[in-house]
C-alpha positions in Angstrom: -83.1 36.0 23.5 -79.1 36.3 24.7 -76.8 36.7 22.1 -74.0 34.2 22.5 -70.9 35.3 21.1 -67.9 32.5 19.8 -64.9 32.3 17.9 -65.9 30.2 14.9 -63.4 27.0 15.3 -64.9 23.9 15.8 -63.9 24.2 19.5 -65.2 26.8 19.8 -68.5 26.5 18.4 -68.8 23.3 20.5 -68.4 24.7 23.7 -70.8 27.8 22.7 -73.7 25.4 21.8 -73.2 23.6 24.9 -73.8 27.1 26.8 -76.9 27.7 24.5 -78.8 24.0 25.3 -77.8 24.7 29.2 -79.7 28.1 29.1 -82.4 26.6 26.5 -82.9 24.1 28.9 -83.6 26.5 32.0 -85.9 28.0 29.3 -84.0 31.0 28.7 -83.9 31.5 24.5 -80.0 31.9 23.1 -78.7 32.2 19.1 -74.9 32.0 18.4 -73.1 34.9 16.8 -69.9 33.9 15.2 -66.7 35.9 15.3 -62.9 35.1 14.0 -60.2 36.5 16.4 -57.2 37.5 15.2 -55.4 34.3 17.0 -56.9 32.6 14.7 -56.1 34.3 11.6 -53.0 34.4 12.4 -51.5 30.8 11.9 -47.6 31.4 12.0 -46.5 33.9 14.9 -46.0 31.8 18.2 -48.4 33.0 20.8 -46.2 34.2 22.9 -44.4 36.3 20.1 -47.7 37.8 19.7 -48.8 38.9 23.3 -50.9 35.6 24.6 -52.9 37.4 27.0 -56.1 38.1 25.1 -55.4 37.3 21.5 -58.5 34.8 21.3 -60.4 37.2 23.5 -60.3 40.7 22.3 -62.7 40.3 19.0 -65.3 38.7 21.4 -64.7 41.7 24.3 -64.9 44.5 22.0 -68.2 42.8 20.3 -69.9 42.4 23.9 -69.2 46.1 24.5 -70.5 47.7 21.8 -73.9 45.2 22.4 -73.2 43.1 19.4 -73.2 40.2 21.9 -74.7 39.8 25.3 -72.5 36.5 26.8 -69.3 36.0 25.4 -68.0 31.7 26.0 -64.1 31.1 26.4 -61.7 28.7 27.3 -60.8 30.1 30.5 -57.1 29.3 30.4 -57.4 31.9 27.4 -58.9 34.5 29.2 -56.4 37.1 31.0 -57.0 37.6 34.5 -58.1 41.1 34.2 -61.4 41.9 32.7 -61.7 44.9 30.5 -63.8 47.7 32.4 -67.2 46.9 31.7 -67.0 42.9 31.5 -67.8 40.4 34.1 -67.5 36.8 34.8 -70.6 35.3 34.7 -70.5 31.5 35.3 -67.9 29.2 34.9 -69.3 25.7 33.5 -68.2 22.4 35.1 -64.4 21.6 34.0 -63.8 18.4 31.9 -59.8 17.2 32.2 -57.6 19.8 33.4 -54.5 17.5 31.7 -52.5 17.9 28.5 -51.6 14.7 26.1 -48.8 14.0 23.6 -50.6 13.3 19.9 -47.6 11.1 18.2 -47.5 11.2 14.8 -49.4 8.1 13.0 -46.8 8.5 10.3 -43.8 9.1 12.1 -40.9 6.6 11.8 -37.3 7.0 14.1 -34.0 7.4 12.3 -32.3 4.0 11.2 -29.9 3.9 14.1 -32.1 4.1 16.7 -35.4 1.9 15.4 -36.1 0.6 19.1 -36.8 3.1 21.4 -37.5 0.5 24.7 -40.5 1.8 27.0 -40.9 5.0 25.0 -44.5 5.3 25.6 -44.0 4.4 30.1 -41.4 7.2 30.1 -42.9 10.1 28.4 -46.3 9.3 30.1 -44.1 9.4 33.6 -45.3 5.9 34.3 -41.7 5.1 35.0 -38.3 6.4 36.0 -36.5 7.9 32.6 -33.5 6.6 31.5 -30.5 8.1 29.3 -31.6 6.5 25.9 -35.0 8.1 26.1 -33.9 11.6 27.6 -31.3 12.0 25.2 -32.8 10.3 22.1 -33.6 13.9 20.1 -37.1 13.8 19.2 -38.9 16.7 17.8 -42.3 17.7 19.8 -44.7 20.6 18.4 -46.5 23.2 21.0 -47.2 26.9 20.6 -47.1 27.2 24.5 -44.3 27.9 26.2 -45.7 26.5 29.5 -45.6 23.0 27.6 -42.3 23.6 26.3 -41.0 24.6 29.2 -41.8 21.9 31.0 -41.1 19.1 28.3 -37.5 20.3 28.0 -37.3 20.2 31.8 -38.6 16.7 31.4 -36.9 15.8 28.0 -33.5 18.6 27.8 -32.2 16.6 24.2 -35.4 16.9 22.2 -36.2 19.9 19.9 -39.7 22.1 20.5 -41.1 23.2 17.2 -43.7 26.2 16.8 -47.4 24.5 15.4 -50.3 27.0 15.6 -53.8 26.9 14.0 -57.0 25.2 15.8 -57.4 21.7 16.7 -58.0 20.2 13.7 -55.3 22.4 11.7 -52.6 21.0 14.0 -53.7 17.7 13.8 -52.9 17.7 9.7 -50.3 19.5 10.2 -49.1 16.9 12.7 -49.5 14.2 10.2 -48.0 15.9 7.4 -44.8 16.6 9.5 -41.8 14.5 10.6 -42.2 15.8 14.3 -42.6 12.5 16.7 -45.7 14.5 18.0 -47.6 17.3 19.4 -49.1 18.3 22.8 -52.6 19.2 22.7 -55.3 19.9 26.0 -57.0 16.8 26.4 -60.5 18.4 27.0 -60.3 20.0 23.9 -59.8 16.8 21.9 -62.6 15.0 24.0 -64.9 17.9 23.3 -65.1 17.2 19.7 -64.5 13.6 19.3 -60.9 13.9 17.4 -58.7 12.3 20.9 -56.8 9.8 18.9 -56.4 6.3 20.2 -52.3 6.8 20.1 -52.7 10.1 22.5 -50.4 9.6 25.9 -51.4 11.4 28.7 -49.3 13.3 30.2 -49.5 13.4 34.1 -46.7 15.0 34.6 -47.1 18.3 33.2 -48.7 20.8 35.6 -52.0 22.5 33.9 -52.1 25.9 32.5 -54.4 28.0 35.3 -57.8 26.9 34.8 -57.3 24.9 31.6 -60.7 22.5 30.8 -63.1 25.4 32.2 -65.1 27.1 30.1 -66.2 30.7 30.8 -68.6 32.9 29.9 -68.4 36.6 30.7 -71.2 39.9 30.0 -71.2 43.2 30.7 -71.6 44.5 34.1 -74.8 45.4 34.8 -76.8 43.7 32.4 -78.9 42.1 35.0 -81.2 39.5 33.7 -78.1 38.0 31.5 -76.4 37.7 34.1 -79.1 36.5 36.3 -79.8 33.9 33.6 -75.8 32.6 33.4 -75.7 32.3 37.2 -78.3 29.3 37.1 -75.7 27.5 35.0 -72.5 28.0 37.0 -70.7 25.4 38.4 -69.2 26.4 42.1 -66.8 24.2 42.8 -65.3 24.5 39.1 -65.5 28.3 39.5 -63.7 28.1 43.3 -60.3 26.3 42.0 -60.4 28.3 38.8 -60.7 31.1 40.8 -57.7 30.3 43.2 -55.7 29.1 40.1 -55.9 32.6 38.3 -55.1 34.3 41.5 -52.1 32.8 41.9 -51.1 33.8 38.1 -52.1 37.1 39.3 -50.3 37.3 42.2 -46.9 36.4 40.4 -47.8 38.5 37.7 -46.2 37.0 35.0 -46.2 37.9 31.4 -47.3 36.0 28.5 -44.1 34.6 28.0 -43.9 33.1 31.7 -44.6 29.2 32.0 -46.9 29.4 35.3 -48.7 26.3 35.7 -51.5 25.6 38.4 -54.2 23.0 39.5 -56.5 23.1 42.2 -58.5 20.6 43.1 -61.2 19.7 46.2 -60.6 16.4 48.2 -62.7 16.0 51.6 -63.2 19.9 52.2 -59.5 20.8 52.1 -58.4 22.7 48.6 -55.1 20.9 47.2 -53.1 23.2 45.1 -50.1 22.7 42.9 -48.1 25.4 41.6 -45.1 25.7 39.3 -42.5 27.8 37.5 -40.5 26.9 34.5 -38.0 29.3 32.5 -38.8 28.6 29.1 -35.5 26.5 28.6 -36.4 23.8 30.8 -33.6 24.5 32.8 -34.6 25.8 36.6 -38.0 25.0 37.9 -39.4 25.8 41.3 -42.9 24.5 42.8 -45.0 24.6 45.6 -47.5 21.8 46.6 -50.2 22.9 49.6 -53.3 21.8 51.0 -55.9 24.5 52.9 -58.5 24.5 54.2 -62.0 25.2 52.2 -63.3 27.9 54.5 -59.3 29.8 53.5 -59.7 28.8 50.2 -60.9 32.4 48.9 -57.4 32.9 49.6 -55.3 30.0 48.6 -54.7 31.2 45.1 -52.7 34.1 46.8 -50.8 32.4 49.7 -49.8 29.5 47.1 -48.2 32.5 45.1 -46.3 33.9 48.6 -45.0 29.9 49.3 -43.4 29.8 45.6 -41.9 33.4 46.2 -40.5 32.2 49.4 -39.0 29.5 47.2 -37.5 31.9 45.2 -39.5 32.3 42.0 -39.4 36.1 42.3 -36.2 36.9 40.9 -36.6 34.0 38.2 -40.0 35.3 36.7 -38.5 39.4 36.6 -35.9 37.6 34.8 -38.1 35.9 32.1 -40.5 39.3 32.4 -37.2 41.1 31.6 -36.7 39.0 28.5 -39.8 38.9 26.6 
């Protein structure tokens, strides 16, 4: 029997249970052992006030090495990219969308001298060239990451960024019991547990966090059949881009406050990667947008990280490192 280990949030428990019926149906044996991390009890403190990097993680780390748990399941994008001594990566499970939407707010209704908003929905889903009404029209979006605000105020530079923490089904009520225009969620996550509403807008535009829509599951090192068992349910191309994605976040080594966005994706043997940089104003962005080839792509994660540096994103993330 492995011991599955989860956060308890609906999310969560989803994508634990889908890890239990893969291995149940390879006829391996698996219970669920629920946990709370303190990112989730902690509702208020932005993430990136609080130290990102392994705030959803630690409970379920510490748990697996004292052999409370033998697999622990994560969204990856969650999951710093160094791995406590003792702790493995296991299998990576095939990635659902990589994309974040906007959630506007069912109840939300614009100020009386500005009732007609034309094409509001084309422009923030990028469909079509922004205009001065819509970027300087001062709506009020909600996101705990800093990589989405970042990159929304690049987009958007009038409209206000308010803090909304909580799982996905707190920030939904607390979306509709607020006067923001609307909140930006990861689409897999909504999709995972049936609560996408019908109003979302996807936002195309807006570069992925590294690995985002992957789900992970780590063990300890050296527990052999575990992690004989997990292997038979990893996906390899999944775990290949993930794997260049989080290199190249390792590479620039930037802290938990540092909006580094990545996507790699496989088209006709040749690895496509897109990689950016945003200081947390919106204000200066660099990217880098590459294509290698497969048989390199071990590597791409790291040479995608050297191309942005040449662009200059060096000095720009000791900078934002500087700051935090």
């Amino acid at each position: 029997m492995i011991r599955i280990g989860t956060r308890d949030s609906q999310l969560a428990v989803w994508q634990a249970t889908q890890v239990k019926n893969l291995l149940e149906n390879l006829g391996t044996p698996a219970a669920l052992e629920l946990v709370k991390s303190e990112g989730d009890l902690d509702q208020v403190t932005p993430l990136y006030s609080m130290g990102v990097q392994g705030v959803f993680t630690r409970v379920l780390d510490t748990a697996l090495l004292n052999n409370r748990i033998d697999v622990a399941v994560h969204s990856m994008k969650d999951v710093p990219v160094q791995l406590p001594e003792g702790i493995v990566e296991t299998a990576v499970l095939e990635r659902a969308s990589y994309n974040d939407i906007l959630v506007l707010n069912p109840n939300w209704q614009a100020p009386d001298d500005k009732s007609q908003i034309s094409d509001l929905r084309s422009q923030i889903s990028g469909l079509e060239t922004l205009n001065v009404e819509t970027e300087t029209f001062p709506l009020t979006i909600a996101t705990s990451s800093v990589r989405r605000k970042a990159q929304w105020l690049h987009r958007f530079p009038g409209h206000t960024i308010e803090n909304i923490r909580g799982n996905v089904n707190t920030r939904l009520r607390k979306l509709a019991e607020s006067n923001w225009f609307g909140a930006i969620f990861a689409e897999a996550g909504l999709d995972r547990i049936g609560l996408k509403p019908a109003n979302s807008i996807s936002l195309n535009w807006m570069l992925p966090a590294p690995a985002q829509g992957a789900i992970m599951i780590t063990a300890r090192k050296g527990d052999t059949a575990v992690l004989r068992a997990c292997s038979r349910i990893n996906h390899a191309e999944t775990a290949y881009c993930v794997k260049a994605e989080r290199d190249f976040l390792s590479a620039l080594m930037g802290g938990c406050a540092t909006p580094i966005s990545a996507l790699a994706t496989i088209h006709q043997n040749n690895l496509h990667f897109k990689g950016s940089i945003v200081t947390p104003d919106g204000w200066q962005k660099i990217e880098m947008d590459e294509t290698y080839a497969i048989d390199a792509a071990n590597a791409a994660g790291k040479a995608a990280a050297a191309k942005i540096l040449e662009k200059g994103a060096g000095p720009l993330i000791a900078k934002m490192n500087h700051a935090q």
